[in-house]
matplotlib code that plots the C-alpha trace (Angstrom):
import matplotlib.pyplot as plt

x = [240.7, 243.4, 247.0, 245.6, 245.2, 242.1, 241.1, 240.3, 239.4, 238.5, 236.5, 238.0, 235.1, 234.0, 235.7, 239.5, 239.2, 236.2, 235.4, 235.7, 232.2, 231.7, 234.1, 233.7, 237.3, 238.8, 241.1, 240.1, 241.4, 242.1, 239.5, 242.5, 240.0, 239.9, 242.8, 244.0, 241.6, 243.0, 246.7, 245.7, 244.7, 247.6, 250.0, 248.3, 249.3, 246.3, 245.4, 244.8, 242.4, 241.8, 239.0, 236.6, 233.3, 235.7, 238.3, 241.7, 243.3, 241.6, 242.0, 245.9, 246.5, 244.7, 246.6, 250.0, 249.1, 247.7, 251.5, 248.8, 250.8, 247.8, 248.4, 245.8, 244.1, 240.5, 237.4, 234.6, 232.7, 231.0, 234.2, 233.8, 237.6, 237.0, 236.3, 235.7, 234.7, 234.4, 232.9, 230.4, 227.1, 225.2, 226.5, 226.9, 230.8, 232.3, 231.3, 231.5, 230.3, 230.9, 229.5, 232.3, 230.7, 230.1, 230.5, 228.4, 225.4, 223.0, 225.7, 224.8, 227.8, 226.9, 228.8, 231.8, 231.9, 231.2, 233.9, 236.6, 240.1]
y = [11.7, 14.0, 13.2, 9.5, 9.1, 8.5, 11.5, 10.6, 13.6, 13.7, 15.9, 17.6, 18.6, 15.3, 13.0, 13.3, 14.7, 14.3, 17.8, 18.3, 19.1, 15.1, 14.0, 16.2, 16.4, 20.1, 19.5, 18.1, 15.1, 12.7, 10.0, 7.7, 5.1, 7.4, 8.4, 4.8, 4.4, 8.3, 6.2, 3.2, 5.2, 7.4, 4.6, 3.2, 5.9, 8.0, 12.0, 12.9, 15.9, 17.7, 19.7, 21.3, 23.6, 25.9, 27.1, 25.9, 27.2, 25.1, 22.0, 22.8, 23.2, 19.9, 18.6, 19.6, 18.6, 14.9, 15.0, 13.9, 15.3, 15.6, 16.2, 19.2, 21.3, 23.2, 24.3, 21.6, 22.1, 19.6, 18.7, 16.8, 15.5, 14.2, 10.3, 9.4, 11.9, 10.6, 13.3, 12.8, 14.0, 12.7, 14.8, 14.7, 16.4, 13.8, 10.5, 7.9, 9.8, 7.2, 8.6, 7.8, 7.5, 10.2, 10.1, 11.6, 12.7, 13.9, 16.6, 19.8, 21.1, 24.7, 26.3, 24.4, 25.6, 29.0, 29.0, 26.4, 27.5]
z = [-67.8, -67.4, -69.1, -69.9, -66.6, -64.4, -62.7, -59.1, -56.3, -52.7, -51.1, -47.6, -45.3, -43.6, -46.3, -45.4, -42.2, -39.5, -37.7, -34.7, -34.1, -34.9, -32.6, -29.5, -29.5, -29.8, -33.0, -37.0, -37.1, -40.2, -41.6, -42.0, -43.9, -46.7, -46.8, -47.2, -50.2, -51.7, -51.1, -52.9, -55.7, -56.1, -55.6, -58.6, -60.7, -61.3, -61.3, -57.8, -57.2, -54.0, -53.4, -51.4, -51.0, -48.9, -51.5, -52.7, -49.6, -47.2, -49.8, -49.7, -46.0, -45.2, -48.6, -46.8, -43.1, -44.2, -46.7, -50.1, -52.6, -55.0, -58.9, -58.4, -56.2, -57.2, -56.1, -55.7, -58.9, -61.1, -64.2, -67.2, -66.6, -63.3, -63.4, -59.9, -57.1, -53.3, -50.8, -47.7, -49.9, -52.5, -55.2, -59.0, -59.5, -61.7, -64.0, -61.1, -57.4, -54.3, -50.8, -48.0, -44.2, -42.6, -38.6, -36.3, -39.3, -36.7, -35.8, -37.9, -39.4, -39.6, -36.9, -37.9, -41.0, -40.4, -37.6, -38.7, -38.8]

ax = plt.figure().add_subplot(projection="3d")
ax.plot(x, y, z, "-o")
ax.set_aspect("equal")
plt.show()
């Protein structure tokens, strides 16, 4: 918890956004399922948290382009404060971790992230 409130955060990379590389198309473009469910949850009233394995900036850019207004933005790191973490992997970052669909999981992602922009 963070100010009494539920700390809820959202993973980037595959979570709010499907690469390209899963899509075949040329641009990211936005997993607007999970961003419903990252909406529902800050219309509610709770801590938002963006995050992702590629640093603050990238977390903030897509933050901006997908207009998220989160409460925070950090590096994707296991927290004691966070209460609920959704990301594409089976991770252990928060109390509660929930694994959003990932499109296209035969895909590797390795070039993308070496190369995305």
């Amino acid at each position: 918890m963070i100010n009494n409130k539920l700390a809820i955060s959202f993973d980037i990379d595959d979570t709010l956004i499907v690469p390209s590389i899963a899509t075949g198309l040329d641009i990211d473009t936005p997993n607007y399922e999970t961003i419903a469910v990252y909406k529902y949850f800050q219309n509610q009233g709770y801590y938002m948290i963006l995050w992702s394995g590629s640093g603050t900036d990238w977390a903030k850019r897509w933050g901006e382009k997908l207009g998220l207004q989160p409460d925070e933005i950090r590096v994707k790191e296991k927290s004691d404060d966070v209460d609920i973490a959704f990301d594409d992997c089976e991770v252990d970052l928060a109390k509660v971790n929930i694994r959003v669909k990932r499109f296209n999981n035969s895909i590797s992602r390795k070039d993308w992230n070496i190369n995305k922009k």
